[in-house]
Biopython code that builds the backbone (N, CA, C, O; Angstrom):
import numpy as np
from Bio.PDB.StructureBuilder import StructureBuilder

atoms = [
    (1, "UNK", "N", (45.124, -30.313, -11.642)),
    (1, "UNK", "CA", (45.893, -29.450, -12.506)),
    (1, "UNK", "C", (47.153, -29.033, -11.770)),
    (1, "UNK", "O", (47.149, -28.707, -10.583)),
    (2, "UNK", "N", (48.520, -29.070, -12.746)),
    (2, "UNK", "CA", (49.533, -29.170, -11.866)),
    (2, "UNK", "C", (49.922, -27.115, -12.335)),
    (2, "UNK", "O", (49.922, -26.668, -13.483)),
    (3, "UNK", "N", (50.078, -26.648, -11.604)),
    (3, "UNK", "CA", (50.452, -25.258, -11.755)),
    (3, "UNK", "C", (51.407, -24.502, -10.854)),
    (3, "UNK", "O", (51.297, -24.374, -9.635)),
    (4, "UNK", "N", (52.483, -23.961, -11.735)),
    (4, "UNK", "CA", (53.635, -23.708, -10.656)),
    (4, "UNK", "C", (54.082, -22.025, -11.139)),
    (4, "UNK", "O", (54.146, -21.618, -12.299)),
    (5, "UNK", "N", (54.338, -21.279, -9.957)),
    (5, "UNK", "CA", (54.670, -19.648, -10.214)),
    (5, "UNK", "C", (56.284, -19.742, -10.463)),
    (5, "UNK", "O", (56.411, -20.957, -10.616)),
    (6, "UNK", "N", (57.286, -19.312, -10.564)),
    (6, "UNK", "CA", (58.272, -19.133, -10.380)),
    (6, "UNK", "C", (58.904, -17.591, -10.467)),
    (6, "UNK", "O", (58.454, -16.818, -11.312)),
    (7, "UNK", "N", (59.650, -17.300, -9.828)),
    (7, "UNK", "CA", (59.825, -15.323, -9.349)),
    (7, "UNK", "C", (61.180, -15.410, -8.976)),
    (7, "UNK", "O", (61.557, -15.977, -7.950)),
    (8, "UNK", "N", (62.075, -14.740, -9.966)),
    (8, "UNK", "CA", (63.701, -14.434, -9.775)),
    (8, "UNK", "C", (63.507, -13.551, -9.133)),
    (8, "UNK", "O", (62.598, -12.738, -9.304)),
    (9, "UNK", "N", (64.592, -13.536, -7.989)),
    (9, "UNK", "CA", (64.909, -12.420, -7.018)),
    (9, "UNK", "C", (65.133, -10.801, -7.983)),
    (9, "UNK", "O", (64.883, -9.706, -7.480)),
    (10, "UNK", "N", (65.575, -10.966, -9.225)),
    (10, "UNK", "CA", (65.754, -9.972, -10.266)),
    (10, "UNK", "C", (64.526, -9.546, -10.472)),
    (10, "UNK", "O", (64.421, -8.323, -10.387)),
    (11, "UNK", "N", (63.410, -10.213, -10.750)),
    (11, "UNK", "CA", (62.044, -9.780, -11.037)),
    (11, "UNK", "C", (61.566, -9.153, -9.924)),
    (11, "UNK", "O", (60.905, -8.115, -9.930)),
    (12, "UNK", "N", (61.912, -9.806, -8.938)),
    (12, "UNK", "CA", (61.376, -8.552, -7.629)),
    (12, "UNK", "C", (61.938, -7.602, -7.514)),
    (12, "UNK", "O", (61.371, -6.537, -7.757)),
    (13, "UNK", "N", (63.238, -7.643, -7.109)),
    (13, "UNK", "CA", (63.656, -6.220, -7.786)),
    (13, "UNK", "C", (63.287, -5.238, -8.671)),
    (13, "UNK", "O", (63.072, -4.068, -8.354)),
    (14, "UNK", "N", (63.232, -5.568, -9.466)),
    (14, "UNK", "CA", (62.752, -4.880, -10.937)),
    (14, "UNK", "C", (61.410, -4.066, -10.357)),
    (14, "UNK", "O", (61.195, -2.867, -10.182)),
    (15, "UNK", "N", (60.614, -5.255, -10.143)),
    (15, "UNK", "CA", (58.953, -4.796, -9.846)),
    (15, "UNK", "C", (58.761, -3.950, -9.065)),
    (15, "UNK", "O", (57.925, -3.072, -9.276)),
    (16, "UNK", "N", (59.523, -4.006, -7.915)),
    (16, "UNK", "CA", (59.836, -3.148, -6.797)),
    (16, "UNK", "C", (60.059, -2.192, -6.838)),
    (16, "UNK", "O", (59.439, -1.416, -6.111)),
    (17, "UNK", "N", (60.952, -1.773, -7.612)),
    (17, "UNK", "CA", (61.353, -0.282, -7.968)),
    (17, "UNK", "C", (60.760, 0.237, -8.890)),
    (17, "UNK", "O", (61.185, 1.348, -9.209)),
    (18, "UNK", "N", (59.829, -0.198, -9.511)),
    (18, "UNK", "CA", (58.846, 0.006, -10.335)),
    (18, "UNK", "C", (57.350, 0.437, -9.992)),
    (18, "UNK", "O", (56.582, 1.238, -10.526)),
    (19, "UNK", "N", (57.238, -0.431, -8.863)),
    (19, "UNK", "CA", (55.973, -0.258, -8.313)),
    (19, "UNK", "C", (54.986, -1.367, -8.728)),
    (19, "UNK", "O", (53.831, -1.408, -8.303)),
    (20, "UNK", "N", (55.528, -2.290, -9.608)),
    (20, "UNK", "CA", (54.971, -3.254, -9.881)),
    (20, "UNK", "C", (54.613, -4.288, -8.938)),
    (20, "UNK", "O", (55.353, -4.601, -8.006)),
    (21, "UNK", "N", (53.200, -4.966, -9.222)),
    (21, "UNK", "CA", (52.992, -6.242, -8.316)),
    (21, "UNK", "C", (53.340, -7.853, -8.674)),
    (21, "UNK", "O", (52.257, -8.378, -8.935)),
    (22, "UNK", "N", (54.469, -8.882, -8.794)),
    (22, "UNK", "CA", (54.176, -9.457, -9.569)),
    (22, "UNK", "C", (52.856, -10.536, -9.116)),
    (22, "UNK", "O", (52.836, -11.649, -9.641)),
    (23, "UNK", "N", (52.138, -10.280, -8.460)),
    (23, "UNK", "CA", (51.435, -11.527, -8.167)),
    (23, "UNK", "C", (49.956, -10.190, -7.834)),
    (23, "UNK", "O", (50.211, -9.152, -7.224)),
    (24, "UNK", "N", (48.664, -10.469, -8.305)),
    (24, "UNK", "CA", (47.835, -9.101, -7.784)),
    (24, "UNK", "C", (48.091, -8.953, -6.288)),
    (24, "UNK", "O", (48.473, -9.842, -5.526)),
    (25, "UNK", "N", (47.804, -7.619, -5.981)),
    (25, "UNK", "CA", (47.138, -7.365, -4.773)),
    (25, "UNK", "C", (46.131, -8.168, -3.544)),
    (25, "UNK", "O", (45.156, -8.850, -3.858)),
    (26, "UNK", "N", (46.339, -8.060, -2.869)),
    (26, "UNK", "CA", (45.478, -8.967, -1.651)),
    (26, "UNK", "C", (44.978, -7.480, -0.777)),
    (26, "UNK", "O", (45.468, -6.427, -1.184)),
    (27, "UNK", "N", (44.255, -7.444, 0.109)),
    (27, "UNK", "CA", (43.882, -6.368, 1.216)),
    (27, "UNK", "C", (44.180, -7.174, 2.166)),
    (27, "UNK", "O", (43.376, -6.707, 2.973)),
    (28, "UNK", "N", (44.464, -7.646, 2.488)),
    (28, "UNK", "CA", (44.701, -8.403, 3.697)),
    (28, "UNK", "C", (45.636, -9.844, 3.691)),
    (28, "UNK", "O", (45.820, -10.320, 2.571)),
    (29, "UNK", "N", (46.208, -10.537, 4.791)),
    (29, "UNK", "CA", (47.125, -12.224, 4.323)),
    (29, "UNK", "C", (46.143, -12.571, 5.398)),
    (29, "UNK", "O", (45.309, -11.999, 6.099)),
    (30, "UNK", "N", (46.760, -14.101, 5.150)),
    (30, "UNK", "CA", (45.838, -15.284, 5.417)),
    (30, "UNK", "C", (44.700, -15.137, 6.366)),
    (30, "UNK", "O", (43.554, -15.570, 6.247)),
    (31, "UNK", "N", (45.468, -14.141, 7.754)),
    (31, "UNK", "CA", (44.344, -13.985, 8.622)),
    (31, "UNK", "C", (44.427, -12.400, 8.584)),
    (31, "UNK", "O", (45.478, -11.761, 8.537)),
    (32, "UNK", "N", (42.705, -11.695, 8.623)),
    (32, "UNK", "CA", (42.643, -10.430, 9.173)),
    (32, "UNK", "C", (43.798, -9.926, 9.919)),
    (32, "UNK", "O", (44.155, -10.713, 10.796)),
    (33, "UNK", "N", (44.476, -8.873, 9.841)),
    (33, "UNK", "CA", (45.417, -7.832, 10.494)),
    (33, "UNK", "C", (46.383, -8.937, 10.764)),
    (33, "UNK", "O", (46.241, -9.265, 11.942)),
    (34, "UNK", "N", (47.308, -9.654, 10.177)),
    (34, "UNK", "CA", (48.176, -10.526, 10.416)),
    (34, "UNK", "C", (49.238, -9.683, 9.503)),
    (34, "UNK", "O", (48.812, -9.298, 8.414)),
    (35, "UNK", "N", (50.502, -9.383, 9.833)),
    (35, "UNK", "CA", (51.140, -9.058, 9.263)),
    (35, "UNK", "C", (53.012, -9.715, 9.692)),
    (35, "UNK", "O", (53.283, -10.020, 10.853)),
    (36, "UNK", "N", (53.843, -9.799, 8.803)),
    (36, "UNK", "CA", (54.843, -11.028, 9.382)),
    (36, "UNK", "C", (55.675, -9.242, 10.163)),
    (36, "UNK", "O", (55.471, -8.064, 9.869)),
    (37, "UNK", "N", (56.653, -9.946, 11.260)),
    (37, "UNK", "CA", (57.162, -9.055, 12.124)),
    (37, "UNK", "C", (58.138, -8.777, 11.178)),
    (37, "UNK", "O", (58.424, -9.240, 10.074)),
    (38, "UNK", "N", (58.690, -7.672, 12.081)),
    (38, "UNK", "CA", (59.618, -6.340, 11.602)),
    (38, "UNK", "C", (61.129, -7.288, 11.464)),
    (38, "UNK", "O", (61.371, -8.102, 12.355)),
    (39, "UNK", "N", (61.901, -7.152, 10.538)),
    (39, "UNK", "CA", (62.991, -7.994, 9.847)),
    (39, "UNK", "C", (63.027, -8.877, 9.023)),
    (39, "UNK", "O", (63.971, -9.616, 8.747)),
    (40, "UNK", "N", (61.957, -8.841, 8.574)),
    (40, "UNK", "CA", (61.310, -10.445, 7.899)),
    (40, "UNK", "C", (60.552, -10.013, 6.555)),
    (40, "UNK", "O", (60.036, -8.901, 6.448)),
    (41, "UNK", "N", (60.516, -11.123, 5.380)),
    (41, "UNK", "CA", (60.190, -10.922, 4.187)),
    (41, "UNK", "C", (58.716, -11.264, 4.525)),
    (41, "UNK", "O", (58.315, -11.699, 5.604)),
    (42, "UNK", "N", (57.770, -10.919, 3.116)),
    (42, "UNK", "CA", (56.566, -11.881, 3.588)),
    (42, "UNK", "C", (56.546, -12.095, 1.880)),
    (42, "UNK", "O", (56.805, -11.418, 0.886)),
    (43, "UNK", "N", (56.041, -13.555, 2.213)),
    (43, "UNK", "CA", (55.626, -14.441, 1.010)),
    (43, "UNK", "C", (53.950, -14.603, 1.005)),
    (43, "UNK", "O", (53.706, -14.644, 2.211)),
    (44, "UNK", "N", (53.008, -14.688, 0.487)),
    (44, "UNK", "CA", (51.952, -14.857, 0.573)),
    (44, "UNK", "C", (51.597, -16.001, -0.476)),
    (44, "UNK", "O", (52.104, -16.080, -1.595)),
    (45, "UNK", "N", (50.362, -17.143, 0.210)),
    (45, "UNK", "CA", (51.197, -18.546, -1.254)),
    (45, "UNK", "C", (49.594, -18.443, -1.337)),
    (45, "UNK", "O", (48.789, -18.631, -0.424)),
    (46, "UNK", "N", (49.369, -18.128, -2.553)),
    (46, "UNK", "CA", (47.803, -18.299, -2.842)),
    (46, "UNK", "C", (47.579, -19.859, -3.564)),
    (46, "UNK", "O", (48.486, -20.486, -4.112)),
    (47, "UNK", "N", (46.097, -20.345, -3.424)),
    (47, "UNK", "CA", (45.519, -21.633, -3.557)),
    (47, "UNK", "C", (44.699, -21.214, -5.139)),
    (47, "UNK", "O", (44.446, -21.964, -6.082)),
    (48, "UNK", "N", (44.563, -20.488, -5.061)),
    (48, "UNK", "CA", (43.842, -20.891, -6.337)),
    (48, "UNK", "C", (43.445, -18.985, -6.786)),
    (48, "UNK", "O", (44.275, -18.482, -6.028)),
    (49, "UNK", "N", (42.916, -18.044, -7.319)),
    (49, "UNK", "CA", (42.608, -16.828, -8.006)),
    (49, "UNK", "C", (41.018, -16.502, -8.261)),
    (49, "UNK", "O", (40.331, -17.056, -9.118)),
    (50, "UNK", "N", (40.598, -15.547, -7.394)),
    (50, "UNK", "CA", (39.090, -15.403, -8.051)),
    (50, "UNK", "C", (39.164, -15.281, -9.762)),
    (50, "UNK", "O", (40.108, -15.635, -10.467)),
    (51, "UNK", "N", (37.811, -14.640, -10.224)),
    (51, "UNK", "CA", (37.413, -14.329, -11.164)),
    (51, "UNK", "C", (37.826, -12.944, -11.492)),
    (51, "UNK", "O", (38.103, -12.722, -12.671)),
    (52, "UNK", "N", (37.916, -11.903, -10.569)),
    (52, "UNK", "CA", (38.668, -10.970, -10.738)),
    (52, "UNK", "C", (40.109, -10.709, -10.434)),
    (52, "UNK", "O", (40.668, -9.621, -10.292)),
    (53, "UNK", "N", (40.702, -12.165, -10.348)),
    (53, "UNK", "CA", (42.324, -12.183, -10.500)),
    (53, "UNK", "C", (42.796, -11.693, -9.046)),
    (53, "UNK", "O", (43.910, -11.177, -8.962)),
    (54, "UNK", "N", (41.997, -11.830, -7.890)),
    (54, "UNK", "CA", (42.323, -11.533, -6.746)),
    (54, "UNK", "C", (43.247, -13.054, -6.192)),
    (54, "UNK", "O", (42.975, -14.205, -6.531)),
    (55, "UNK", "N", (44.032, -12.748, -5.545)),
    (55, "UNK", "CA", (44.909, -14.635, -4.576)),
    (55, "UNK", "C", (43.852, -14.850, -3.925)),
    (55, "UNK", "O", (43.161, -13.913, -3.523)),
    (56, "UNK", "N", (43.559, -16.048, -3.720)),
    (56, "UNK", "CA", (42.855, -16.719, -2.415)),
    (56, "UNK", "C", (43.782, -17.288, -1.707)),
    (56, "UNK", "O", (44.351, -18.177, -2.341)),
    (57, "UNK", "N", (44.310, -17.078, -0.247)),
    (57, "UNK", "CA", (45.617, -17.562, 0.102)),
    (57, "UNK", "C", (45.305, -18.616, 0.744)),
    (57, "UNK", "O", (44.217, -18.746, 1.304)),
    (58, "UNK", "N", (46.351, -19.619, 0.742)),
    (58, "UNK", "CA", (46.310, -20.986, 1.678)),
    (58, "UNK", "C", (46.928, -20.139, 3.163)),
    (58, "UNK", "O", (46.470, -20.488, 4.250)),
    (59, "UNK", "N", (48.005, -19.000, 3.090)),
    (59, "UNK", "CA", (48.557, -18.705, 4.441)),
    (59, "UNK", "C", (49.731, -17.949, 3.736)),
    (59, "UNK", "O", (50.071, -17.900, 2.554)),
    (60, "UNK", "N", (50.411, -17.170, 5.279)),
    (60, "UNK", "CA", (51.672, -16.288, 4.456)),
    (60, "UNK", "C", (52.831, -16.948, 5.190)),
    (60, "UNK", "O", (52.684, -17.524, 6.269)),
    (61, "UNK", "N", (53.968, -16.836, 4.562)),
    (61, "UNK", "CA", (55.073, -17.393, 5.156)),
    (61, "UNK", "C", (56.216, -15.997, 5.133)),
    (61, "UNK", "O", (56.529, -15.315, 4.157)),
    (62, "UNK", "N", (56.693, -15.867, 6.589)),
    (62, "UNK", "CA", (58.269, -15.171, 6.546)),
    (62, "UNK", "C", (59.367, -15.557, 6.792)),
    (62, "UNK", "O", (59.748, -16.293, 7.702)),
    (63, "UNK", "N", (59.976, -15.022, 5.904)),
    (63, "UNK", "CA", (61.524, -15.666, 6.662)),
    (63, "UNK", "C", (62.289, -14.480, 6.792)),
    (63, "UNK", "O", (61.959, -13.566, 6.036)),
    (64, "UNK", "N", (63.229, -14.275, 7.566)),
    (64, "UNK", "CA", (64.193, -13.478, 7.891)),
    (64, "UNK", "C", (65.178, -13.136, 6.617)),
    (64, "UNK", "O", (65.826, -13.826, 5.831)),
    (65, "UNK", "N", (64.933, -11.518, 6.835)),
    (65, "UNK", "CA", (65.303, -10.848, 5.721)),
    (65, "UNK", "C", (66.461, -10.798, 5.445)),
    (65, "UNK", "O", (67.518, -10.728, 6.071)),
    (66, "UNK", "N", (66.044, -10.857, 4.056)),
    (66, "UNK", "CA", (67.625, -10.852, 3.022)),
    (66, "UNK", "C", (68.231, -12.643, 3.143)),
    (66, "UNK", "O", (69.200, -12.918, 2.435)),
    (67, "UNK", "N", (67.780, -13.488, 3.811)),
    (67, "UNK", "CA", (67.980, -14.593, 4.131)),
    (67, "UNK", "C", (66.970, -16.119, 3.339)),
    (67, "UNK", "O", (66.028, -15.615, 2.728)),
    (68, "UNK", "N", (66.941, -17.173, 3.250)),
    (68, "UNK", "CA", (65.681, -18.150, 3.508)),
    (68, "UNK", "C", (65.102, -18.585, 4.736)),
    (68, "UNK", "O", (63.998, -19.107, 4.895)),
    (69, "UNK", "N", (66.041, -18.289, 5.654)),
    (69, "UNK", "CA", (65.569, -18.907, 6.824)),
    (69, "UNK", "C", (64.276, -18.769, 7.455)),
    (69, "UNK", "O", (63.939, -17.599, 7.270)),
    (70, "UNK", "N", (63.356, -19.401, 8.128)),
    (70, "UNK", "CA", (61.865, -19.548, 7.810)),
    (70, "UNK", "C", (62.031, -18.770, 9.396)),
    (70, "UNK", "O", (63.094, -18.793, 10.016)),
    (71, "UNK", "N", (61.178, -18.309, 9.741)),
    (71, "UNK", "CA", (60.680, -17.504, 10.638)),
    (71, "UNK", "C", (59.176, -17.644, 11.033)),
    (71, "UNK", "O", (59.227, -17.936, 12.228)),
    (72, "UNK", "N", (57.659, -17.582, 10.603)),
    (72, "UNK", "CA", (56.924, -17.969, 11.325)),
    (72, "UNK", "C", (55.808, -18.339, 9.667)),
    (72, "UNK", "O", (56.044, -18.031, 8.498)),
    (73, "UNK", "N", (54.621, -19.093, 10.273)),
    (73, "UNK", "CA", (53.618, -19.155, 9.073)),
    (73, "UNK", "C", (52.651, -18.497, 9.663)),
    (73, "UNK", "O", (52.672, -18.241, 10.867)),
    (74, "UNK", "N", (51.637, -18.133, 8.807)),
    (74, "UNK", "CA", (50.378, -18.067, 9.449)),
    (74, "UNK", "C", (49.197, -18.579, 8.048)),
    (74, "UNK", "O", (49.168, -18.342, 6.841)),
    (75, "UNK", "N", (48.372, -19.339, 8.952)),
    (75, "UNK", "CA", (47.652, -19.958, 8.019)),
    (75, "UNK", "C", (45.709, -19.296, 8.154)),
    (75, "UNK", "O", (45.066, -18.816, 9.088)),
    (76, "UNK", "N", (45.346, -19.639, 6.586)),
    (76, "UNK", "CA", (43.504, -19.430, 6.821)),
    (76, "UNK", "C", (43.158, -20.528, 7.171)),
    (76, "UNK", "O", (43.654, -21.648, 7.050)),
    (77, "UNK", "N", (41.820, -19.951, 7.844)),
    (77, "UNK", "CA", (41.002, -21.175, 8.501)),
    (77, "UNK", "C", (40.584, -22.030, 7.658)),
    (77, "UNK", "O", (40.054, -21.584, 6.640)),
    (78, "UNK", "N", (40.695, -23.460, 7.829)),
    (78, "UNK", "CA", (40.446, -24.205, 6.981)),
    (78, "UNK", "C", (41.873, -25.221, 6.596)),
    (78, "UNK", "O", (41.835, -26.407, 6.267)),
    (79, "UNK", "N", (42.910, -24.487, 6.727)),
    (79, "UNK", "CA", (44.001, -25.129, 6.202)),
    (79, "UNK", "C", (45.010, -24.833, 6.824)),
    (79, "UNK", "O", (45.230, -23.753, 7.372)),
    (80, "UNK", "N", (46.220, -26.469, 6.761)),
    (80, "UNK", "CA", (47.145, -26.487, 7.555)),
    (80, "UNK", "C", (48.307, -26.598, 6.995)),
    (80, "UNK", "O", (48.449, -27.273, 5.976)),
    (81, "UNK", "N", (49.480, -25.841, 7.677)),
    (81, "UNK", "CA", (50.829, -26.081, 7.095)),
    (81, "UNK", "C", (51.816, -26.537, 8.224)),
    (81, "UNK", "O", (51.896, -26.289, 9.427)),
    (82, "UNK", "N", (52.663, -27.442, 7.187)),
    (82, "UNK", "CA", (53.760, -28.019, 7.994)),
    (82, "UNK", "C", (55.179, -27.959, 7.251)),
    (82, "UNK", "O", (55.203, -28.124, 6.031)),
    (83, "UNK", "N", (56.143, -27.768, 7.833)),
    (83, "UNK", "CA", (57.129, -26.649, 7.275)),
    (83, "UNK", "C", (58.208, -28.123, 7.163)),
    (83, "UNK", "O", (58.542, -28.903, 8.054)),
    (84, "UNK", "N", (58.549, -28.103, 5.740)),
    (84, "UNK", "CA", (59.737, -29.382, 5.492)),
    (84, "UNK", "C", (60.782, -29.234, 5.724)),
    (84, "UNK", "O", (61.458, -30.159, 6.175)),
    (85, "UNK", "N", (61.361, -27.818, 5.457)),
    (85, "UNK", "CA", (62.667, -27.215, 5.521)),
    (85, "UNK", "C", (62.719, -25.625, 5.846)),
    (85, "UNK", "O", (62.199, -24.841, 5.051)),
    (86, "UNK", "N", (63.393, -25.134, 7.097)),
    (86, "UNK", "CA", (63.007, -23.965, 7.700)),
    (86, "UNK", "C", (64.601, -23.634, 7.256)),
    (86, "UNK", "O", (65.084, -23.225, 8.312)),
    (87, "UNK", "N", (65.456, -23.607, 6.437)),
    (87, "UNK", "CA", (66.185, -22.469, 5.809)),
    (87, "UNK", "C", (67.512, -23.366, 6.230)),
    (87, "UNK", "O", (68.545, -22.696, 6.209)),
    (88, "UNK", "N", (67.676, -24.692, 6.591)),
    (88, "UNK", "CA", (68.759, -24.807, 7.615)),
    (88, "UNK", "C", (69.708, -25.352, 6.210)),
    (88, "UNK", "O", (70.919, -25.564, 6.280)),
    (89, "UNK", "N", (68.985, -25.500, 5.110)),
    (89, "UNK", "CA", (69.770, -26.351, 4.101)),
    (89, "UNK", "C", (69.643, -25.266, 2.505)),
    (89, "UNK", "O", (69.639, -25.645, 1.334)),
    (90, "UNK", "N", (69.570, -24.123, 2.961)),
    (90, "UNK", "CA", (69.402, -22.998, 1.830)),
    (90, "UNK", "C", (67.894, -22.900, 1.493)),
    (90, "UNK", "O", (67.674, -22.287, 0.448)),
    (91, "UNK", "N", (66.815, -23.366, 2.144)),
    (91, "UNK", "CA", (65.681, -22.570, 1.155)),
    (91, "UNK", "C", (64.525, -23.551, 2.387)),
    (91, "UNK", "O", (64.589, -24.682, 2.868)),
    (92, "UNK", "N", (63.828, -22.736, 2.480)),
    (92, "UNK", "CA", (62.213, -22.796, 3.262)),
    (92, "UNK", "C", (61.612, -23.457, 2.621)),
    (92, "UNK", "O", (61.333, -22.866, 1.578)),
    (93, "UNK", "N", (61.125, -24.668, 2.666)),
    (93, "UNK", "CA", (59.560, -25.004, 2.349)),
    (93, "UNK", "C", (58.318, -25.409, 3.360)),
    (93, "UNK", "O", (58.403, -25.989, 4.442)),
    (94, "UNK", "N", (57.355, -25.016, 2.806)),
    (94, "UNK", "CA", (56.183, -25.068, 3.658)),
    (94, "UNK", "C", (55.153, -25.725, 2.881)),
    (94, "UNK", "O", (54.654, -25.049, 1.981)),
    (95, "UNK", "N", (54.635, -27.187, 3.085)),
    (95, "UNK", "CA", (53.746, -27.214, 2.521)),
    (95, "UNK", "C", (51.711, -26.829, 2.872)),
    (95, "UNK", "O", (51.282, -26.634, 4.009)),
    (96, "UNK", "N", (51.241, -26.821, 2.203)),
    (96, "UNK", "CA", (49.633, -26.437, 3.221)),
    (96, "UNK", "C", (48.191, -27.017, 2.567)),
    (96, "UNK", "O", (47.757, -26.663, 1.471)),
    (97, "UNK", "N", (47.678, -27.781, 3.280)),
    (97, "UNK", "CA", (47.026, -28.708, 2.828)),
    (97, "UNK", "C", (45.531, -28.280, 3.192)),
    (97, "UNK", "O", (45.462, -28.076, 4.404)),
    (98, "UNK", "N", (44.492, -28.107, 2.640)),
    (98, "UNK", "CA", (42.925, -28.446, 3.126)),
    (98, "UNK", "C", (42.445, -29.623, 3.069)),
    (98, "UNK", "O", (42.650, -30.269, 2.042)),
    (99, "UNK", "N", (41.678, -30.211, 4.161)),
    (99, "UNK", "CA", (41.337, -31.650, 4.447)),
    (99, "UNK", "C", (39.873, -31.686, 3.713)),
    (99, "UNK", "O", (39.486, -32.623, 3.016)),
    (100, "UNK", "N", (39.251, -30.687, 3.949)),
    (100, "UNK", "CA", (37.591, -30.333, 3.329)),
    (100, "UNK", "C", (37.408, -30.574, 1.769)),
    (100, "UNK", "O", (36.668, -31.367, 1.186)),
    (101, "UNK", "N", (38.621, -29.327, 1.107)),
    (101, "UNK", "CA", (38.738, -29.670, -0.538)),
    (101, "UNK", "C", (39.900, -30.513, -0.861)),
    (101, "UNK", "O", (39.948, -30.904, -2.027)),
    (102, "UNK", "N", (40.881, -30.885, -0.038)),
    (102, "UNK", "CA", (41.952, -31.999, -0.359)),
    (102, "UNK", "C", (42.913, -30.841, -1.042)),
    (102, "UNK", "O", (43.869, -31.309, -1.660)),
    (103, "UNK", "N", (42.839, -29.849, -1.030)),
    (103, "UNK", "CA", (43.716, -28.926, -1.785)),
    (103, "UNK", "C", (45.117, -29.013, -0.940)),
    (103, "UNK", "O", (45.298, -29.225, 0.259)),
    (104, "UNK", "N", (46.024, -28.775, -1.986)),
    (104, "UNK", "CA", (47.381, -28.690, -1.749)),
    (104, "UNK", "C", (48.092, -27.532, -2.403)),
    (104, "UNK", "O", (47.746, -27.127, -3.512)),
    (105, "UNK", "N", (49.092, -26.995, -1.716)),
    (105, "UNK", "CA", (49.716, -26.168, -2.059)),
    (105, "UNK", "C", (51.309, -25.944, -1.366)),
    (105, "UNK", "O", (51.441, -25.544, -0.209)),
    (106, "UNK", "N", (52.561, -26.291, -2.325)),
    (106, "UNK", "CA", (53.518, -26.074, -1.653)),
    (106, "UNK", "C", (54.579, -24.463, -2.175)),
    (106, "UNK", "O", (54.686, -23.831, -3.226)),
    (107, "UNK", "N", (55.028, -24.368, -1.150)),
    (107, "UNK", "CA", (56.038, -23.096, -1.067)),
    (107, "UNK", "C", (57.301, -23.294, -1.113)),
    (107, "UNK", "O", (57.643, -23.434, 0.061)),
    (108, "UNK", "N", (58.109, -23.379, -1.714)),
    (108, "UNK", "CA", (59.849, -23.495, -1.713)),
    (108, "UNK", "C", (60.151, -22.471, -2.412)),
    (108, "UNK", "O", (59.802, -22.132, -3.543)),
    (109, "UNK", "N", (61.269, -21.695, -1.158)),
    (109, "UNK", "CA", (61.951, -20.598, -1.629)),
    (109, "UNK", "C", (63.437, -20.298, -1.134)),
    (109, "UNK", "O", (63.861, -19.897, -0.050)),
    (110, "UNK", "N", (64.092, -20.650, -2.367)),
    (110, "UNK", "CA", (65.681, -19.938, -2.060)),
    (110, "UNK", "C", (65.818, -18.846, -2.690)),
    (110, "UNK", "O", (64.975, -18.114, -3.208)),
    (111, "UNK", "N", (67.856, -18.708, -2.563)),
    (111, "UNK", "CA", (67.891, -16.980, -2.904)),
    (111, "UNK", "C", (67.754, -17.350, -4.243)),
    (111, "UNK", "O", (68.218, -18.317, -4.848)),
    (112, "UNK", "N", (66.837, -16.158, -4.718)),
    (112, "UNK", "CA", (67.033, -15.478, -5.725)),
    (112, "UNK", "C", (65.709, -16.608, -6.318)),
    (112, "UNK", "O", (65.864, -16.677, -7.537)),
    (113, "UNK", "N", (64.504, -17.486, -5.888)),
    (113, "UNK", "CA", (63.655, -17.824, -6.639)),
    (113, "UNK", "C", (62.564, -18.569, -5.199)),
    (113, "UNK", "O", (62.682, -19.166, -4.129)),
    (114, "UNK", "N", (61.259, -17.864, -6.363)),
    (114, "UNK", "CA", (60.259, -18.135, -5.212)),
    (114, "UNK", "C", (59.500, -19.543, -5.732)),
    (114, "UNK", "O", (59.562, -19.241, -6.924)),
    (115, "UNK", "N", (59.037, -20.448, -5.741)),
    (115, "UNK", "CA", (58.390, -21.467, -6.307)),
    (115, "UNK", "C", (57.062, -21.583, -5.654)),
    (115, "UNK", "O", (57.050, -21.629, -4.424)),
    (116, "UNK", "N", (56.023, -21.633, -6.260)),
    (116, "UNK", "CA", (54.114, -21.967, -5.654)),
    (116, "UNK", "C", (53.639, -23.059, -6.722)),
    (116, "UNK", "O", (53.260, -22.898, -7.883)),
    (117, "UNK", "N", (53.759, -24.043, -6.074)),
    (117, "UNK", "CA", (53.166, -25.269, -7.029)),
    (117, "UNK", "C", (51.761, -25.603, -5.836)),
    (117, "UNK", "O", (51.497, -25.550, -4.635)),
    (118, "UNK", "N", (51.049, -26.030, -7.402)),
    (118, "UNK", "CA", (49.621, -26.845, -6.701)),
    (118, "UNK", "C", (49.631, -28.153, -7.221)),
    (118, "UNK", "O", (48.749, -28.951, -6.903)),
]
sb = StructureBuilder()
sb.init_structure("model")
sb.init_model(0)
sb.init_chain("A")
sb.init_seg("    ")
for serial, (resi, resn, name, xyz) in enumerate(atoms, 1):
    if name == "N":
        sb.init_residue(resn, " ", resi, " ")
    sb.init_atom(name, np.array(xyz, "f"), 0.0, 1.0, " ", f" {name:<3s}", serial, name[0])
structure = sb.get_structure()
């Protein structure tokens, strides 16, 4: 199943000042107490959604704020990412793969739009 998010930099905004989430809540990214460092956005690219609409994440990606430029990943156990484009050509992608379920999941993000295709 081919399924893709898409998120205008306007919609975050919006949500933001709203208090809105556009994507649910998580308690935690990819790994326990992992959080991306101080200057930096965080993206979180979920694999698939429980039953109660929670992300199941493949891993979180940051890039340096206000920017695309890719800055670090961190991935869950189980699955690996390898980064196609780290910001040098306008926009980050990361893709992240599980070898166990064959799952795929890619991340491309420039200004002003976030993309999560499976």
């Amino acid at each position: 199943m081919n399924k893709k998010a898409r998120l205008g930099l306007g919609s975050a905004i919006v949500a933001a000042a709203m208090g809105v989430m556009l994507l649910p809540a998580v308690s935690a990214s990819a790994t326990e107490g992992f959080s991306c460092p101080d200057g930096t956005d965080t993206i979180d690219v979920p694999y698939a959604f429980s039953a109660d609409n929670v992300p199941e994440l493949a891993g979180t990606v940051c890039v340096q704020t206000g920017t695309t430029a890719f800055e670090q990943v961190n991935v869950t156990d189980g699955w690996r990412a390898e980064v196609k484009s780290s910001g040098s050509n306008d926009r980050t992608e990361v893709r992240f793969s599980n070898a166990d379920t064959r799952d795929r999941v890619e991340l491309r993000y420039e200004a002003g739009k976030t993309e999560i295709k499976n």
